[in-house]
Residue frames relative to the residue before (quaternion, step in Angstrom):
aa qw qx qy qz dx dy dz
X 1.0000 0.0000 0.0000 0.0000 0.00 0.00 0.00
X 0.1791 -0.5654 0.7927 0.1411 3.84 -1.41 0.72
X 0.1127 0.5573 -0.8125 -0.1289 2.71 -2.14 -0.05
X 0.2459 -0.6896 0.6719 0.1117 3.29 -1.65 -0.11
X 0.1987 -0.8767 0.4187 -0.1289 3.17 -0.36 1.32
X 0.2152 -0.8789 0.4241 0.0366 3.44 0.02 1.20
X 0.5899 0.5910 0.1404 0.5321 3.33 0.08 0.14
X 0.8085 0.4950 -0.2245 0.2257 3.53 0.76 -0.94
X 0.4131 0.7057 -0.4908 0.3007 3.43 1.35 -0.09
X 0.8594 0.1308 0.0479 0.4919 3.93 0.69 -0.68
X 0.8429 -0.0071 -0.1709 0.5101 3.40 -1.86 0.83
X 0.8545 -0.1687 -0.2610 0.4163 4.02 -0.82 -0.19
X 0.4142 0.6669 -0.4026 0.4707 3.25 1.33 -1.15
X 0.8127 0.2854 -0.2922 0.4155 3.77 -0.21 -0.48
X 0.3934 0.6864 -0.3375 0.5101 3.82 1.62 0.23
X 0.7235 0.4883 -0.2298 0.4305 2.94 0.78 -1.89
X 0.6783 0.5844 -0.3060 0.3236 3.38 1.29 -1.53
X 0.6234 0.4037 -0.4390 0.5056 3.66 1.00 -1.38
X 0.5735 0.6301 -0.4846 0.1981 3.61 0.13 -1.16
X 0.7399 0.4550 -0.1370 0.4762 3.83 0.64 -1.75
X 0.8535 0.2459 -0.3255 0.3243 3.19 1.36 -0.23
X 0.0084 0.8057 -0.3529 0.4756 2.61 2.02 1.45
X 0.7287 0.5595 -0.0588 0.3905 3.17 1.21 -1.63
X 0.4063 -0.5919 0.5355 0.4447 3.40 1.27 -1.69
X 0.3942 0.7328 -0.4872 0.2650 3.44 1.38 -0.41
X 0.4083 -0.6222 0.6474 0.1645 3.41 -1.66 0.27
X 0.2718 0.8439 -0.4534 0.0915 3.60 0.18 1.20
X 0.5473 -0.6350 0.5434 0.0442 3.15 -1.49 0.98
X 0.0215 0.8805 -0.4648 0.0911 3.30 -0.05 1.30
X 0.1939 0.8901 -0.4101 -0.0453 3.30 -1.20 1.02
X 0.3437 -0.8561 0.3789 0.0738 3.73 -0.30 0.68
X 0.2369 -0.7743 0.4147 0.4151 3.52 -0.59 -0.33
X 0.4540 0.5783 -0.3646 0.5714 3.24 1.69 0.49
X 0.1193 -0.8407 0.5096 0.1386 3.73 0.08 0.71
X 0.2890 0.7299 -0.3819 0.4878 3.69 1.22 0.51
X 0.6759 0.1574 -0.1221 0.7095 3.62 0.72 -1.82
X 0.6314 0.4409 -0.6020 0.2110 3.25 -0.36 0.56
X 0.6780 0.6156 -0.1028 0.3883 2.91 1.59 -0.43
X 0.6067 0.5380 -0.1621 0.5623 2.62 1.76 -0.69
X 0.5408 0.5000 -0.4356 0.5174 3.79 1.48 -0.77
């Protein structure tokens, strides 16, 4: 599974992120804070 995640550095977007990679997913994260994106 991929996803892409928008959104994901913080509060749900970063849920969604641990969650899928809960899974094994391959996910693509992005933020407009480029910090939590970095940091996911």
């Amino acid at each position: 599974m991929t996803a892409l995640v928008t959104g994901g550095g913080r509060g749900i977007g970063y849920a969604i992120v641990e969650e899928l990679g809960g899974f094994g997913a391959k996910i693509y994260v992005c933020d407009i804070s480029r910090l939590c994106s970095i940091k996911v």
